[in-house]
C-alpha positions, 0 to 999 in steps of 0.5 A: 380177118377177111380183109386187109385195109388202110387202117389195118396198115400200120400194124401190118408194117410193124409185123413185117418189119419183125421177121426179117433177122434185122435185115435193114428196112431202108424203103420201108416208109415210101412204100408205104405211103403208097400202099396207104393210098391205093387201099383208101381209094380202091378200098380193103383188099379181101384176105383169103384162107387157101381153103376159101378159095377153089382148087382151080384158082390160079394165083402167083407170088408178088415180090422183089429182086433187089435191095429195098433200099433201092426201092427208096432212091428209085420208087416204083412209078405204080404200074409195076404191079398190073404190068408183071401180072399181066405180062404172066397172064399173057405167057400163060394165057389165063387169068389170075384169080388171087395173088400172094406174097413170095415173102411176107416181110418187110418191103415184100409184105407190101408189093402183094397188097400194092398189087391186089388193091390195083387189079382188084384181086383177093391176097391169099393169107400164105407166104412162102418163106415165113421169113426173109430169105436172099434167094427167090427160089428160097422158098416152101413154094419150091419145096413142093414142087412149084416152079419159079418160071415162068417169071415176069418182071418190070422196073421203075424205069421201064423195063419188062422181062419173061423169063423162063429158066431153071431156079439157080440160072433164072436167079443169076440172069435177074440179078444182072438185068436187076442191077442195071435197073436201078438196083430193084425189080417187080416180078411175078413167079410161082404161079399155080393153082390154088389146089398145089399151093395148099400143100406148098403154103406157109399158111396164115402169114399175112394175118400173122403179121398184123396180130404180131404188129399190133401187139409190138404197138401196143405192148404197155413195156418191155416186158409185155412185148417179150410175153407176147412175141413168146406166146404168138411166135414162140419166141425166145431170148438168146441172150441180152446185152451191149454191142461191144464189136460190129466187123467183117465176118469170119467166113467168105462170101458164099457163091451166089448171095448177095452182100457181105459177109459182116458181124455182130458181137453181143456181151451179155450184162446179166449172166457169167459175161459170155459173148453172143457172136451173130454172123450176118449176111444182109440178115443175121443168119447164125448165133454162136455163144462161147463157141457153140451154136446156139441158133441158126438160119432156118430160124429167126434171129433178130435184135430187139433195142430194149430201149426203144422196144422195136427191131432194130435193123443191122444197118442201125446197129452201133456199139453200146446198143442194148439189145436182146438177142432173140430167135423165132422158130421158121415154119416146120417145112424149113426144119425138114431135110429138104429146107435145110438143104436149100435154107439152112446154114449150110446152104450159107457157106456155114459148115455147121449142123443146125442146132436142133438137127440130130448129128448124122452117122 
C-alpha cells in the first residue's frame, strides 16, 4: 500500500489495538473520530517505504507522553500536531519532509497520521518500538544512535516546550510538566535524516497493522483469527484458560515507570490445570507458568477473549474471562543485548534472564 486513507482506518484501529500487551485502549474511539475527518477532508496520507525516500529527508517521531486515557477526558484541541512540528523546525531551523510514528499502537498509531494528514507530509511505514513501551527513549530509535532531544511538546490546553536533555532526564522533567497538563502531551523527538533512520527502523509497522486488522475483522472464527495471527506475526498460544485471580504484583514498582505494578493469573481448562501468572505494569510484561518463565517483555504478551475474539485490555479484565494467553515475537533489535538492556525484564525490576536468551557464565 502507498496510501493510508479514511477507509483504510478501521482496519488500522483494530491492529493498533493488538500489539500493545493488553494495555488499556481507553481513548482510543475520540481519537479516532478525529483522524477519520482530517483524512476525508485533506484526503489519503502517502505511506512510504524508508527506501522511497531520499537519504537527506528529515523526518521525526510523533507520539505522546502520558496515559491515553487522558487524552479521553481532555481531547487534543487539533492544533497539537502542526504546533510541535513546527516548533521542531524552528529549533532545528529546517523543514521536515516525512513524519513517523514513535510507536505504531494504540493512540500513538493515530497522532502521526493526525499529524501528516494536517501538514500535508508522507508518514513513513517504520516505527520505533514495533510495540508498546512506557518509556519514550524505549526505542529501536535510540539503539541506533539517534537522539531523543531535541524534543517539542504541546498540550490540549496550551502549553508548549523544547526540550533539550539527555533520554532518563528529558523523560523525568515531561513527566512533570505532562502531569500538570492534563495528564498528556503531544511531542516531536528522534528527529533525523532518512539515511540514520534506515538502519535504526522497525520497518513496515504501519502497513502491518492494517493487514493484521483486517484479517481480526474479518476472520469467519476463532479459529481462523489464531491461523492468522500465527501466519503474519508468528503468534502463538501460551495457554488458554479462565481468569481465577486479578491483584497486586509480586514485585515493587521499578523507578522511573509509570503505574503500578498489578496481576493476572490464568487457570488453564484443556491441560494437567496449570496456572499461567501475567505480571503487568500498564502492559503485560512477563508469563510465568508453574513457576518458570514461559515469556517475557521484549515479546508480546496479550490476552485474546475467545468469546468475543478481540484483544481485551487489562482494564477490561474480570475473573472468569476466558482468555488465550498469547505472545507475538518483537522485532530482532529488542532481542540483541543492547534491546534487552533497555527493554527486557530486567530493565522492568524483573530479576530474570529472558526466555530465549542463552544463560550467561
Amino acid at each position: 500500500m502507498n496510501t493510508l486513507s479514511a477507509e483504510d482506518l478501521p482496519a488500522y484501529v483494530a491492529g493498533a489495538r493488538l500489539l500493545v500487551s493488553s494495555a488499556s485502549d481507553t481513548g482510543m474511539d475520540a481519537l479516532v473520530d478525529w483522524v477519520d475527518e482530517l483524512l476525508r477532508r485533506n484526503g489519503p496520507v502517502p505511506l512510504l517505504g524508508l527506501d522511497e525516500v531520499d537519504g537527506e529527508t528529515l523526518t521525526a517521531a510523533i507520539g505522546i507522553l502520558g496515559s491515553p486515557a487522558a487524552t479521553a477526558e481532555l481531547p487534543p484541541v487539533g492544533d497539537e500536531p502542526e504546533a510541535i512540528v513546527r516548533a521542531l523546525e524552528d529549533r532545528l531551523g529546517e523543514k521536515l519532509g516525512a513524519v513517523m510514528p514513535l510507536n505504531a499502537a494504540l493512540v500513538n498509531a493515530l497522532f502521526p497520521v493526525a499529524a501528516a494528514a494536517s501538514l500535508g507530509l508522507p508518514l513513513l511505514d517504520c516505527d520505533g518500538m514495533g510495540r508498546i513501551f512506557p518509556l519514550i527513549h524505549q526505542t529501536s530509535y535510540a539503539l541506533a544512535g539517534i537522539p531523543l532531544t531535541p524534543l517539542t511538546a504541546a498540550s490540549a490546553i496550551g502549553d508548549r516546550i523544547t526540550m533539550d536533555a539527555a533520554p532518563v532526564r528529558a523523560e523525568r522533567l515531561m513527566r512533570a510538566a505532562m502531569n500538570s497538563a492534563g495528564g498528556w502531551m503531544l511531542c516531536a523527538m528522534h528527529s533525523c535524516r532518512v539515511a540514520e533512520l534506515r538502519a535504526g527502523a522497525i520497518r513496515g509497522s504501519v502497513s502491518r497493522l492494517v493487514r493484521v486488522g483486517e484479517l481480526l475483522r474479518t476472520a469467519a472464527d476463532h479459529g481462523a483469527v489464531l491461523a492468522g495471527l500465527k501466519r503474519t506475526l508468528r503468534a502463538r498460544r501460551l495457554g488458554s484458560g479462565r481468569v481465577v485471580e486479578l491483584g497486586h504484583g509480586t514485585r515493587p514498582a521499578e523507578a522511573g515507570y509509570p503505574a503500578t505494578p498489578t496481576s493476572v493469573v490464568v487457570h488453564e481448562t484443556h491441560s494437567s490445570g496449570r496456572l499461567i501468572r501475567l505480571e503487568a505494569q500498564n502492559e503485560l510484561l512477563l508469563a510465568v507458568i508453574d513457576g518458570a518463565v514461559a515469556a517475557a517483555v521484549p515479546d508480546v504478551l496479550c490476552l485474546l477473549d475467545r468469546q468475543e475474539v478481540r484483544i481485551i485490555g487489562l482494564e477490561r479484565v474480570a475473573i472468569g474471562d476466558h482468555v488465550d494467553v498469547l505472545v507475538v515475537p518483537a522485532a530482532p533489535v529488542w532481542h540483541s543485548a543492547e534491546g534487552l538492556a533497555l527493554a527486557g525484564p530486567r530493565a522492568f525490576g524483573f530479576p530474570v534472564q529472558h526466555p530465549g536468551r542463552k544463560p550467561t557464565s
